[in-house]
N, C-alpha and C positions, 0 to 999 in steps of 0.2 A: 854583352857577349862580344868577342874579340873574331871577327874572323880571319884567319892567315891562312893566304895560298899554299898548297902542297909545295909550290913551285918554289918560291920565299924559303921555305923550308928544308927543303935539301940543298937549296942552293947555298946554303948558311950552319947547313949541318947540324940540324937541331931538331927535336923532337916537337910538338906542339908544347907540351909539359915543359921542357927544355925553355923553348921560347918566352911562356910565361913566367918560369922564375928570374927569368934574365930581365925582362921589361922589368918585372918586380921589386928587381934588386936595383935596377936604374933607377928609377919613381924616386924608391925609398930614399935610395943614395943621396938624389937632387933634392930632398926633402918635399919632395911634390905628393906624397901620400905617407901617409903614417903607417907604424909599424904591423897595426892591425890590418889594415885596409893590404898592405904588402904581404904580409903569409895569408891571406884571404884568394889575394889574385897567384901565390905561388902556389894554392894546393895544400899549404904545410900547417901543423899546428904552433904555437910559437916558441914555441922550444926547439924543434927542428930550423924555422925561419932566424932563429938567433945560432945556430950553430954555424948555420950556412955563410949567415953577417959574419963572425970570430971567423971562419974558413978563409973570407975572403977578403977580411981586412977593414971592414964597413962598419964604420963605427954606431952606436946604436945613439939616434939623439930623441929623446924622451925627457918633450918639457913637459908645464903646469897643465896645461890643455888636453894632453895625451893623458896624463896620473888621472886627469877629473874624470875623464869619458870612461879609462879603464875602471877608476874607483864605482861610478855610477852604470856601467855594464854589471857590473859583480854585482850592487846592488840588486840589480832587476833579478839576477839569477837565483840571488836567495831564495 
């Protein structure tokens, strides 16, 4: 869990929700966190987390590592 001051917050003009998509969309950007792990800390499901990537120009990168863990997620869900 992320705690941000009220104070951070207005000062910056941002909602906490606000806050988190934005760190979210950093991470992802820098590729410091995957796609999943990114609409996870945004809140979104990932069809929203990818409209918002198209909105704002953030290209989606999705290698062999991300397809296995996504393929082997879907798995479990069977």
């Amino acid at each position: 869990m992320i705690t941000v001051s009220s104070d951070l917050l207005k000062n910056i003009h941002l909602t906490e929700k606000e806050f988190m998509v934005e760190i979210s969309l950093w991470l992802f950007s820098s590729k410091k966190i995957s796609i999943g792990m990114a609409r996870k800390l945004a809140g979104m499901d990932v069809f929203q987390f990818q409209d918002l990537l198209d909105e704002r120009g953030i290209p989606i990168h999705y290698d062999v590592e991300e397809y296995l863990t996504d393929l082997k997620n879907l798995q479990i869900l069977k």
